[in-house]
C-alpha angles and dihedrals in degrees: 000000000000122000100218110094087214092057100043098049086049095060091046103046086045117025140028098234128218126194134210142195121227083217108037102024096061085136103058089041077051095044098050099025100250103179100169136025119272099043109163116186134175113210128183125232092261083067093246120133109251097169132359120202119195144188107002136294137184124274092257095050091037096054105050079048088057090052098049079054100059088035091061093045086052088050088043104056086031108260096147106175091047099048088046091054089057098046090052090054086061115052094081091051099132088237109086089203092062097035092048084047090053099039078060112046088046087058088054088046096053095041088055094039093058109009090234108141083204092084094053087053098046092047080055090058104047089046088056098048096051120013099032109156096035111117091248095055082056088051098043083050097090087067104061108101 
């Protein structure tokens, strides 16, 4: 389905992937509300939207995009450490808007893995230092003390 091995591997070793048709799947475009091709989504196995990807992309800007998305579905459905494993791999992506997004959501991860409010501070922190204008160092704000 995609010709680049990393992607591909990527999708089998995460997802069970389902194809539709922009002429014979209007069901599934109208079911999850698919306005535009290419409309990747990963949903979870409760049926519910945890990422959307639309329009292309390259493969490495497709590919970090994939991850947040499992990464999402693990956080989602609890899977802490995994979710966490794909969020680190993240915060060094070259593009600040993925890393800071990552950087985030594995401060959210740790704090409801453990309870503990210092990872959402410290997430803070580290927004603040160096992606400080990003829009997720703005919403992590509210956790530097």
């Amino acid at each position: 389905m995609y010709p680049d091995p990393s992607v591909a591997d990527f999708i089998r070793d995460h997802f069970i992937p389902l194809r539709a048709h922009v002429k014979t799947g209007q069901d599934v475009f109208a079911r999850f509300n698919a306005q535009w091709t290419p409309t990747v989504l990963v949903v979870g196995s409760d049926e519910k939207e945890q990422h959307r990807i639309e329009g292309f992309l390259p493969v490495e800007d497709f590919l970090p995009q994939l991850k947040l998305g499992a990464a999402h579905a693990a956080r989602a459905r609890g899977d802490w450490s995994e979710a966490e494993k794909l969020y680190d791999e993240l915060t060094n992506d070259p593009s600040p808007d993925i890393a800071a997004e990552a950087i985030y959501w594995r401060g959210v991860t740790k704090y409801k893995a453990t309870n503990d409010p210092s990872h959402l501070g410290a997430t803070g922190v580290a927004l603040r230092d160096h992606f400080g204008g990003s829009t997720w160092a703005k919403k992590a704000s509210v956790w530097l003390s």
